[in-house]
C-alpha positions in Angstrom: 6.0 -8.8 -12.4 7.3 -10.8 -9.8 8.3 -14.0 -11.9 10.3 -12.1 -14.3 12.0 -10.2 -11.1 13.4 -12.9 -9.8 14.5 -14.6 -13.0 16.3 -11.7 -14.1 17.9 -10.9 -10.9 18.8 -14.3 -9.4 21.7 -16.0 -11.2 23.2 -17.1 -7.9 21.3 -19.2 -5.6 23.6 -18.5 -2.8 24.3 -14.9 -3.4 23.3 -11.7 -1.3 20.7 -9.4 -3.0 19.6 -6.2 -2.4 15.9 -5.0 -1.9 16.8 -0.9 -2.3 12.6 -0.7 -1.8 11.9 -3.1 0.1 8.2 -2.0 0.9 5.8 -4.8 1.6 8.5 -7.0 0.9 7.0 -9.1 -2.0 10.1 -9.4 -4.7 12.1 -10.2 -1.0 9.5 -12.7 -0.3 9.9 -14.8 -3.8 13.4 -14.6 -3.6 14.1 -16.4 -0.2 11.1 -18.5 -0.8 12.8 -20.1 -3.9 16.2 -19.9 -2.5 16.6 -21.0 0.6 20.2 -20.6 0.5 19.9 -17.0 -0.7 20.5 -13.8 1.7 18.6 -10.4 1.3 19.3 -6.9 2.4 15.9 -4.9 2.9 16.1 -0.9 2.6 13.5 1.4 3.2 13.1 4.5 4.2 8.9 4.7 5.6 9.4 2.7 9.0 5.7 2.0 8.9 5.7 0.1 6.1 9.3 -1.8 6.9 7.7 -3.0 10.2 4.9 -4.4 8.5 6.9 -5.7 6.1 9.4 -7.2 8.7 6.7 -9.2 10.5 5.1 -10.7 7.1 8.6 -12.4 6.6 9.6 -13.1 10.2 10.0 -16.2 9.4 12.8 -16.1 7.4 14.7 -13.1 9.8 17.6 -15.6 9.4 18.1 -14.7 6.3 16.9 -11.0 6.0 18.5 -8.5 7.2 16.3 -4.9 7.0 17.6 -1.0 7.7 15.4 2.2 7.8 17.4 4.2 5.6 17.3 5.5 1.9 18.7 3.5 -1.0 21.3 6.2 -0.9 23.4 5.3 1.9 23.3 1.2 0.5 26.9 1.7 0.3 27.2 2.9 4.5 24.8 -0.3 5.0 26.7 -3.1 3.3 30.2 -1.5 5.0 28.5 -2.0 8.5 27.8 -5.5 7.7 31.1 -6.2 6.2 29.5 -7.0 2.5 31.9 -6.0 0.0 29.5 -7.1 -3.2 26.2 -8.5 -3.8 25.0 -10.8 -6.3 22.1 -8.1 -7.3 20.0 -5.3 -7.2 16.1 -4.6 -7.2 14.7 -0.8 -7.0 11.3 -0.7 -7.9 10.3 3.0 -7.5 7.2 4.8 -6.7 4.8 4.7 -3.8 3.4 1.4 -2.5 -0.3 -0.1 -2.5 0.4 0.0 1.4 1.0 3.8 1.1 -1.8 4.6 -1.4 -4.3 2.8 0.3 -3.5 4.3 3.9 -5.1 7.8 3.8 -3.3 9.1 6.6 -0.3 9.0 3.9 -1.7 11.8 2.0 -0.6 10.1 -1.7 -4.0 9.1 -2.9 -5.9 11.8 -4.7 -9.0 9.1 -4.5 -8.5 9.2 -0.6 -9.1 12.2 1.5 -6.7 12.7 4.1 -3.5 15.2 5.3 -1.8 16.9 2.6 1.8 14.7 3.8 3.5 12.2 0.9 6.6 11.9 2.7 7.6 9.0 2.5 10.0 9.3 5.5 7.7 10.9 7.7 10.0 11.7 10.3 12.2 14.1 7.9 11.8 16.8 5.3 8.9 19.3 4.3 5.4 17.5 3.4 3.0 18.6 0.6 1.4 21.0 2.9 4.1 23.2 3.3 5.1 22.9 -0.6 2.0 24.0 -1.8 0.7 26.4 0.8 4.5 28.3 1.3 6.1 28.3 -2.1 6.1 30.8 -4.8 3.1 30.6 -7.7 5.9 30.5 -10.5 7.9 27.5 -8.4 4.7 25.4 -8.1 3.8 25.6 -11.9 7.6 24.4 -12.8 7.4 21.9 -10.3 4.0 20.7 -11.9 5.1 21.1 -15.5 8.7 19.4 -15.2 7.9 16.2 -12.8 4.3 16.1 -13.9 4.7 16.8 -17.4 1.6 18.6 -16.7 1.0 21.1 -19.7 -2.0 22.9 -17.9 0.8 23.4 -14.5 0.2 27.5 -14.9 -3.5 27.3 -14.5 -2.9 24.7 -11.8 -0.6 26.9 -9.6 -2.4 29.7 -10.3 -5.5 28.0 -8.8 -3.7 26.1 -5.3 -2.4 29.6 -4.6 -5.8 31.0 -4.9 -7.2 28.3 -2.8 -4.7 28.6 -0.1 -4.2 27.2 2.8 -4.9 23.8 1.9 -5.3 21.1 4.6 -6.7 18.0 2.9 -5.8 15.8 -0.2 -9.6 17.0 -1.3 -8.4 20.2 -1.4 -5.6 20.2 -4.2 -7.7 17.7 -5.9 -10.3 20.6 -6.3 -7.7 23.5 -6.8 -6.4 21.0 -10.0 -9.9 20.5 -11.5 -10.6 24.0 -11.3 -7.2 24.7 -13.4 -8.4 22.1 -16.1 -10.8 23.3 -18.7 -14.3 21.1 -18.2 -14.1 19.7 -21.7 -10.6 18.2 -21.3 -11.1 16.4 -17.8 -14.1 14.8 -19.5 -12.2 13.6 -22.2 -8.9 12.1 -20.0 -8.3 8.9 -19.6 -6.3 9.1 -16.3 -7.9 11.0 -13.4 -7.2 14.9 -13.8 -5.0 14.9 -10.5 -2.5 12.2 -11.0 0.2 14.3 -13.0 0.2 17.0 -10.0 -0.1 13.8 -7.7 2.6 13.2 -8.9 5.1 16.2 -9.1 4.6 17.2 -5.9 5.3 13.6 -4.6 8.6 13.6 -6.6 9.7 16.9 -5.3 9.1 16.5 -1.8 10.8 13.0 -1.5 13.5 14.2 -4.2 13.1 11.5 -6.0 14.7 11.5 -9.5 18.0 12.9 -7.6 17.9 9.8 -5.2 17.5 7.4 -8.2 20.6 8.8 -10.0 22.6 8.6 -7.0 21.4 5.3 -6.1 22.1 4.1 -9.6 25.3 5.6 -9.6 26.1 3.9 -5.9 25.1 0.5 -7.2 27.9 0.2 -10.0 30.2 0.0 -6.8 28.9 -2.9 -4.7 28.1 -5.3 -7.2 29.7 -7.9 -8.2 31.0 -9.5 -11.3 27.6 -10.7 -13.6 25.4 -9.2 -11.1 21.8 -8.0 -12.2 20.3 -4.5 -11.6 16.7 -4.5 -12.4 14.5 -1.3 -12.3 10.8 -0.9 -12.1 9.7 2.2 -12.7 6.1 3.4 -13.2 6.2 6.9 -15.1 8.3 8.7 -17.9 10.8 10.5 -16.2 12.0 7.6 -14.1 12.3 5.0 -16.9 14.2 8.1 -18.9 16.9 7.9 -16.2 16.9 4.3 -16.0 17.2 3.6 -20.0 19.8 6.7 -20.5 22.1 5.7 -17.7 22.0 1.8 -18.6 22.7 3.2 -22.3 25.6 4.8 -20.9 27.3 2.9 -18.6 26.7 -0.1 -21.5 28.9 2.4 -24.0 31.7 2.5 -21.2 31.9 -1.2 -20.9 30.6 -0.6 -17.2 27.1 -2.7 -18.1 25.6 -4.9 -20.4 22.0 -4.2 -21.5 20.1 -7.4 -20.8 16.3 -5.1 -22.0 17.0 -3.2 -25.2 13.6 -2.5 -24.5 11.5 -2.5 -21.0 9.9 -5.4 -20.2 6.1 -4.7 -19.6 3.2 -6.7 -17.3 1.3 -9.2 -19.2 -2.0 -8.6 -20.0 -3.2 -11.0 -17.5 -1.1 -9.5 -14.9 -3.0 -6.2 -15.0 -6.3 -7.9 -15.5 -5.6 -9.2 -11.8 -3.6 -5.8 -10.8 -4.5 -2.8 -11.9 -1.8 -0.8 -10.4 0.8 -2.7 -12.4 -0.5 -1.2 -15.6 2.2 1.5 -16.3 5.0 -0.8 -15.3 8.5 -0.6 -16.8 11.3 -3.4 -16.1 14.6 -2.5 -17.3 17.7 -5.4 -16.6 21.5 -5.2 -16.6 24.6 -7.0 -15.8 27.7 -5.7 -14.3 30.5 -6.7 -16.1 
């Protein structure tokens, strides 16, 4: 949803915005494309992908200023540069096409590969050592409450059995062998993306970093900036839509969404991947 990013999120020309994900660096891209007078402050936390990123929009490194950090420590980031305020904020959650697509990564349950999804991968404990070390009743609350997975006992039950697992193939089997036959057949989504899923979350601690990150960006932006959230399952948009709710009872925010704004239907004709996306918009009063 690129064009409705930027529209939302730019109401100064010459104002300094914050890319909390930067990734690939697309939404950064159409910003200092179509403002060339426009600064933007890159943050990511997966150094593989911020290189790549970096050298796609070299040629505006005049302009764009990238860290390797999380989204968590914006407010350490802006003080080293002396930014007091800036004129907006973009976090769009989740794991990148770069990331899915790159085996190696371990996030793809289409890809086989190393049982990793960190998405730092120079800090923390991977996937591997979450499902092969922790206890049977851990796994299936891990499963059921950042999965919303409602076959998570079955599921645990089966990766313990299975243990050790190595591969990406291998939780993908231990989860269709804790699925009854006649509901995989009869799911739309493949049978591995809720425990994908929760075990991404929980090793990259997600939800916790997005309400601290939320939290964090009422403090460095300025009057009438824009926060804008993209967020690509349930529990994130919950956060997202209860803390906007909030803050906009408090007089902190005003609501621009009352409800998300969703791709178009030509936009996920063209990008699949941008199916379950949910854009939510306020202002900072």
């Amino acid at each position: 949803m690129p064009s409705e990013v930027i529209s939302n999120l730019v109401k100064n020309p010459q104002g300094i915005y914050l890319d909390a994900t930067f990734g690939e660096g697309g939404h950064s891209l159409q910003i200092l494309e179509n403002f060339p007078q426009a600064t933007v402050i890159g943050i990511d936390k997966d150094l593989q992908i911020l290189k790549w990123g970096e050298d796609r929009l070299k040629v505006y490194a005049d302009r764009l200023k990238l860290f390797r950090a999380n989204y968590t420590d914006m407010d350490i980031i802006l003080k080293g540069l002396g930014v007091d305020k800036v004129d907006g904020i973009l976090f769009d959650l989740g794991v990148s096409s770069y990331q899915l697509d790159y085996e190696e990564r371990g996030f793809s349950f289409q890809k086989e590969g190393p049982l990793d999804m960190r998405m730092d991968i120079h800090s923390g404990k991977s996937a591997k050592e979450i499902v092969n070390k922790i206890e049977e009743k851990k796994l299936e609350e891990i499963i059921r409450q950042y999965g919303e997975e409602k076959f998570a006992r079955s599921i645990a039950k089966r990766i313990c059995a299975n243990r050790p697992l190595k591969t990406t193939e291998d939780l993908v089997q231990a989860v269709k062998e804790g699925i009854p036959v006649k509901v995989r057949s009869k799911m739309r989504k493949h049978f591995a993306t809720r425990t994908f899923q929760a075990i991404r979350i929980y090793v990259n601690r997600e939800l916790d970093e997005l309400e601290d990150g939320l939290n964090k960006s009422l403090n460095i932006l300025s009057h009438n900036g824009r926060i804008i959230v993209l967020s690509f399952h349930s529990l994130e948009d919950r956060i997202v839509k209860v803390f906007f709710r909030e803050k906009g009872k408090e007089g902190v925010l005003q609501v621009i969404t009352k409800k998300p704004l969703t791709p178009s239907p030509e936009e996920v004709k063209f990008n699949r991947r941008s199916r379950s996306t949910k854009m939510r918009v306020a202002e900072f009063i």
